[in-house]
BABATOR-398715 format. One line per field, with one value per residue (C-alpha): residue number from 1; chain; residue in three letters; y, z, x. Coordinates in steps of 0.25 Angstrom, whole numbers, always signed. Example, Ala and Ser with C-alpha at 12.3 -4.5 7.8 and 13.67 -1.06 7.14 Angstrom:
k	c(1:2)
c	c(A:A)
r	c(ALA:SER)
Y	c(-18:-4)
Z	c(+31:+29)
X	c(+49:+55)
This chain:
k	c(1:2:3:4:5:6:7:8:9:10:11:12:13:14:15:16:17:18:19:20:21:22:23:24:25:26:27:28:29:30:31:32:33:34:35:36:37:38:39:40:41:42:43:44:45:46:47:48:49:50:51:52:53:54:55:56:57:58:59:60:61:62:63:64:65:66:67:68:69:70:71:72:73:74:75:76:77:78:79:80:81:82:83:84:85:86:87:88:89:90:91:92:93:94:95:96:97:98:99:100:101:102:103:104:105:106:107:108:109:110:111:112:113:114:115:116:117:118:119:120)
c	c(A:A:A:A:A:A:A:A:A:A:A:A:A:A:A:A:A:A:A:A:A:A:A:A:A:A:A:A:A:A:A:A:A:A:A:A:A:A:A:A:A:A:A:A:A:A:A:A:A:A:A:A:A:A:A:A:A:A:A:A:A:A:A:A:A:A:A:A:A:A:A:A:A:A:A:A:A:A:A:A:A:A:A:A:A:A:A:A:A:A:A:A:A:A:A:A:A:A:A:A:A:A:A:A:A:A:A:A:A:A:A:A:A:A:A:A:A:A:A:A)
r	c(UNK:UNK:UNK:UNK:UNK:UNK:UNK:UNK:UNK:UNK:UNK:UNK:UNK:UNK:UNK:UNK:UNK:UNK:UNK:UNK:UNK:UNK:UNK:UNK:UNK:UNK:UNK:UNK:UNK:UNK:UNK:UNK:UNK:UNK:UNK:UNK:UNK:UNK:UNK:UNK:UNK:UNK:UNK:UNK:UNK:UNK:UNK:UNK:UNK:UNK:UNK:UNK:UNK:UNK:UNK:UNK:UNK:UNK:UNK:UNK:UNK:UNK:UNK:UNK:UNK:UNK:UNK:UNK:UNK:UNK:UNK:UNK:UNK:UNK:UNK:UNK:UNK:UNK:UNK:UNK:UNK:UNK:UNK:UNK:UNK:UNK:UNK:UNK:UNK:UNK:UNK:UNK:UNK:UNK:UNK:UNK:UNK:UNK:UNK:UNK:UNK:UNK:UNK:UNK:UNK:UNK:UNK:UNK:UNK:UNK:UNK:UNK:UNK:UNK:UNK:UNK:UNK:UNK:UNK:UNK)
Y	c(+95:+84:+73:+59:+51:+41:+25:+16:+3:-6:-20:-27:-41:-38:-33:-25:-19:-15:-9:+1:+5:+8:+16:+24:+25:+31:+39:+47:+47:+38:+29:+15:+2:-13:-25:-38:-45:-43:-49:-38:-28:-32:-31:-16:-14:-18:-11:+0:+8:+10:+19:+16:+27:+17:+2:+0:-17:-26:-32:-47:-49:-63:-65:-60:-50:-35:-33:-42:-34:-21:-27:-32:-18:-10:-19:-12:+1:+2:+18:+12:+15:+4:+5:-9:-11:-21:-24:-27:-15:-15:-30:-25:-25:-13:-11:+4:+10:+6:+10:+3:+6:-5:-8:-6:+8:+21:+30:+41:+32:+26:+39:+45:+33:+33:+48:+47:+36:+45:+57:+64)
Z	c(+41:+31:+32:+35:+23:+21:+24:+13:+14:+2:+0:-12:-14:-26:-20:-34:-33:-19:-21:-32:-23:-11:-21:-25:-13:-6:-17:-15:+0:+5:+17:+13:+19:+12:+13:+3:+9:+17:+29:+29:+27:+38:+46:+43:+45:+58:+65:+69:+70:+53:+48:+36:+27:+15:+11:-2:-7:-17:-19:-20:-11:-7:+7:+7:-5:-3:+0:+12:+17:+16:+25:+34:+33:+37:+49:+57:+49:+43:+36:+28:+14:+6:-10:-18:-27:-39:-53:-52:-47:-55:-49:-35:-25:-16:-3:-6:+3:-3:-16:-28:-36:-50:-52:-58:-55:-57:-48:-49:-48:-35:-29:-33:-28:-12:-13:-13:-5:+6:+5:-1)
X	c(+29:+29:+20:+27:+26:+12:+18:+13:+14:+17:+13:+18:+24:+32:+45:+48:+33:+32:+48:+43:+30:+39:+50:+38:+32:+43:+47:+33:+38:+30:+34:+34:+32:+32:+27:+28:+16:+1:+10:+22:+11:+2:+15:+17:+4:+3:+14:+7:+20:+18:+12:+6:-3:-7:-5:-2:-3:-1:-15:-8:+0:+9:+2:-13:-20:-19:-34:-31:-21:-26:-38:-29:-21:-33:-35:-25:-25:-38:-39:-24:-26:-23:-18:-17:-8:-12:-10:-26:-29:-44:-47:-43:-56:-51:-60:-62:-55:-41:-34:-29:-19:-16:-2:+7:+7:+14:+19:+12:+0:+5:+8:-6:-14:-4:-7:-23:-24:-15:-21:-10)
C-alpha cells in the first residue's frame, strides 16, 4: 500500500514565490499547505486536525521573523522539522535542529533538501 503523501507547509509572503514552491512541491507529490504570514500559519498549525510533516518558511516575513515562528511552531508540535527559506541563508542563525536551504533555489535542490529532512 502507498504511503500517503508528507504535508508540508509553506510560508512565504511573496505570492509569486510561495506559488512556484507549492507548484513544485506538489509536482514531487507532496501535499501542500500555505500561509502568507506567521499569523495564517500559526492558524494551520493549530488545528490539530492537520497533519503536517515539515514547515518550510520565509525567514522575513510581513508579521513576525521565521525564527519566531518556527519556535512558536514547535510549541504545539515540537519534533516538526522546519526548512528556512532565505536569500541570506549563510547569515542565517539556525537552532541546530532545523535546516536551511538559500534562495533562490533549484528544483532539484529543493527536492533533495525536503527529502533528507523527511527521511526519504
Amino acid at each position: 500500500m502507498p504511503q500517503p503523501a508528507s504535508t508540508i507547509l509553506v510560508v512565504e509572503d511573496d505570492n509569486i514565490v510561495r506559488m512556484l514552491i507549492v507548484d513544485v512541491l506538489e509536482e514531487l507529490e507532496y501535499q501542500v499547505l500555505e500561509a502568507a504570514d506567521g499569523a495564517q500559519a500559526l492558524l494551520l498549525l493549530e488545528n490539530s486536525d492537520n497533519l503536517i510533516n515539515l514547515l518550510m518558511t520565509d525567514k522575513g516575513l510581513p508579521d513576525m521573523d521565521g525564527i519566531k515562528l518556527a519556535h512558536r511552531a514547535r510549541e504545539s508540535r515540537p519534533t516538526l522539522p522546519i526548512l528556512f527559506a532565505s536569500g541570506y541563508a549563510e547569515k542565517i542563525n539556525a537552532p541546530l535542529d532545523m535546516h536551511v536551504i538559500g534562495k533562490p533555489f533549484s528544483i532539484d535542490q529543493l527536492r533533495d533538501k525536503v527529502k533528507s529532512i523527511l527521511g526519504q
